[in-house]
C-alpha positions as CSV (number, residue, x, y, z in Angstrom):
1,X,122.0,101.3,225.7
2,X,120.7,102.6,222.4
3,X,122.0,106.0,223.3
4,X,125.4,104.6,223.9
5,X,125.3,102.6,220.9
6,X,124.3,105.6,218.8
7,X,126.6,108.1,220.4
8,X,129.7,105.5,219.9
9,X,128.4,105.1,216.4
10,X,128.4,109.0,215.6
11,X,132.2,109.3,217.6
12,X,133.7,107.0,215.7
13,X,132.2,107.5,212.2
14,X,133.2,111.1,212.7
15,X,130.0,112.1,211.6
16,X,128.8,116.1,212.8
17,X,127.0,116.9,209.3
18,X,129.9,114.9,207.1
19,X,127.8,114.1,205.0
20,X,130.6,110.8,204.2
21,X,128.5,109.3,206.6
22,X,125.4,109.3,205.6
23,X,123.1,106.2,203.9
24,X,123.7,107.3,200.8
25,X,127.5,107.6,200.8
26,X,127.4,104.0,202.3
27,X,125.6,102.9,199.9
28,X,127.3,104.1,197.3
29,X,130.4,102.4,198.8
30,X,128.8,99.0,199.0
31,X,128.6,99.0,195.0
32,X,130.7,96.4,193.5
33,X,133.6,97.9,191.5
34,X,133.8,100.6,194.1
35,X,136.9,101.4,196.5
36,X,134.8,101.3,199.4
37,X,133.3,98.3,199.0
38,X,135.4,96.5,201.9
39,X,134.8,99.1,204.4
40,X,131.1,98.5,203.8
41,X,131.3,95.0,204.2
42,X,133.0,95.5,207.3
43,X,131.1,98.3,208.4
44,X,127.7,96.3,208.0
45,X,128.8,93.3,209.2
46,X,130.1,94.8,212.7
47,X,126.5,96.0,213.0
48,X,125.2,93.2,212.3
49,X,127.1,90.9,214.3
50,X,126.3,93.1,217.9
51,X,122.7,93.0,216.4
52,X,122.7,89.2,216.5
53,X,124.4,88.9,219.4
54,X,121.9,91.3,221.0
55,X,118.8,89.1,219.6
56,X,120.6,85.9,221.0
57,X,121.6,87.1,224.9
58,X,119.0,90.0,225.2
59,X,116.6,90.4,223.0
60,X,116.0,94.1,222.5
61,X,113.7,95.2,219.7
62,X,115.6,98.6,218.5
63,X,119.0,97.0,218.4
64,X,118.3,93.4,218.0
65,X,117.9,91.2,214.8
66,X,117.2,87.2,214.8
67,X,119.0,85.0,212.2
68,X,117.5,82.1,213.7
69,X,120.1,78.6,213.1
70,X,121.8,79.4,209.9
71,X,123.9,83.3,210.7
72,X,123.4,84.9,207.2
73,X,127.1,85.8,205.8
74,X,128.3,89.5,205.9
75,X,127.7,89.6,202.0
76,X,123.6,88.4,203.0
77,X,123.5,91.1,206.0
78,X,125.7,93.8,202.9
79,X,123.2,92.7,200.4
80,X,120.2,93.1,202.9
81,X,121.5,96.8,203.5
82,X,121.6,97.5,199.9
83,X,118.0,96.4,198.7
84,X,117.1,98.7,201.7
85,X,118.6,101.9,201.3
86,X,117.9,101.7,197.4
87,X,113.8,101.5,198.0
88,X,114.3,104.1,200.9
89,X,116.1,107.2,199.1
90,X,113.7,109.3,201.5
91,X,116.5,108.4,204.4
92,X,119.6,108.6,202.6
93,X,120.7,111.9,204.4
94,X,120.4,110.1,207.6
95,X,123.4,109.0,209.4
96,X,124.9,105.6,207.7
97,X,124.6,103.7,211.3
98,X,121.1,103.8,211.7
99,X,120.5,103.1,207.8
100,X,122.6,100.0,208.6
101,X,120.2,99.5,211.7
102,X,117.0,100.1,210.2
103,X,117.7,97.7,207.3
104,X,118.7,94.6,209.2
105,X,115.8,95.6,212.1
106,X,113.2,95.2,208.7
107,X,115.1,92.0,206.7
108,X,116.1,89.7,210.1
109,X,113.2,91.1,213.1
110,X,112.8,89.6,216.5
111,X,109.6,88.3,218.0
């Protein structure tokens, strides 16, 4: 599963060194004031909604986060990404998928 997940991730962002796909372009994207602030919203909040849905039906450590009762909003799981990427600059060339992965793994983590 996480190889399908990452392979589908890497397909469809396009990404084979572009580096328009990496943490760092997506977080430059999330900025306010920025054109790409929408597609970052979106982009983050598909993650994260698979992510929760993985934590609720099968709990799977690498690709599973737990919101418990209340489900954070997309701008919470956007926000999440952002304090993340900023106080990790050491993974910014990493593809933007797994920086989106990583961050909500460490803000929203399973038992």
């Amino acid at each position: 599963m996480v190889a399908f997940v990452a392979a589908t991730m890497l397909a469809g962002s396009g990404y084979a060194g572009n580096n328009d796909a990496d943490v760092q372009s997506l977080l430059a994207q999330c900025k306010p004031n920025n054109g790409g602030w929408s597609y970052c919203l979106g982009y983050v909040g598909g993650v994260a909604d698979m992510m929760a849905m993985n934590g609720v039906l099968s709990p799977r450590p690498a690709l599973s986060i737990c919101v418990g009762q209340t489900i954070p909003t997309y701008g919470a799981y956007q926000q999440a990404f952002i304090n993340w990427a900023e106080a990790h600059p050491e993974k910014w060339q990493s593809h933007q998928g797994f920086g989106v992965i990583e961050s909500l793994r460490a803000t929203w983590p399973c038992p």
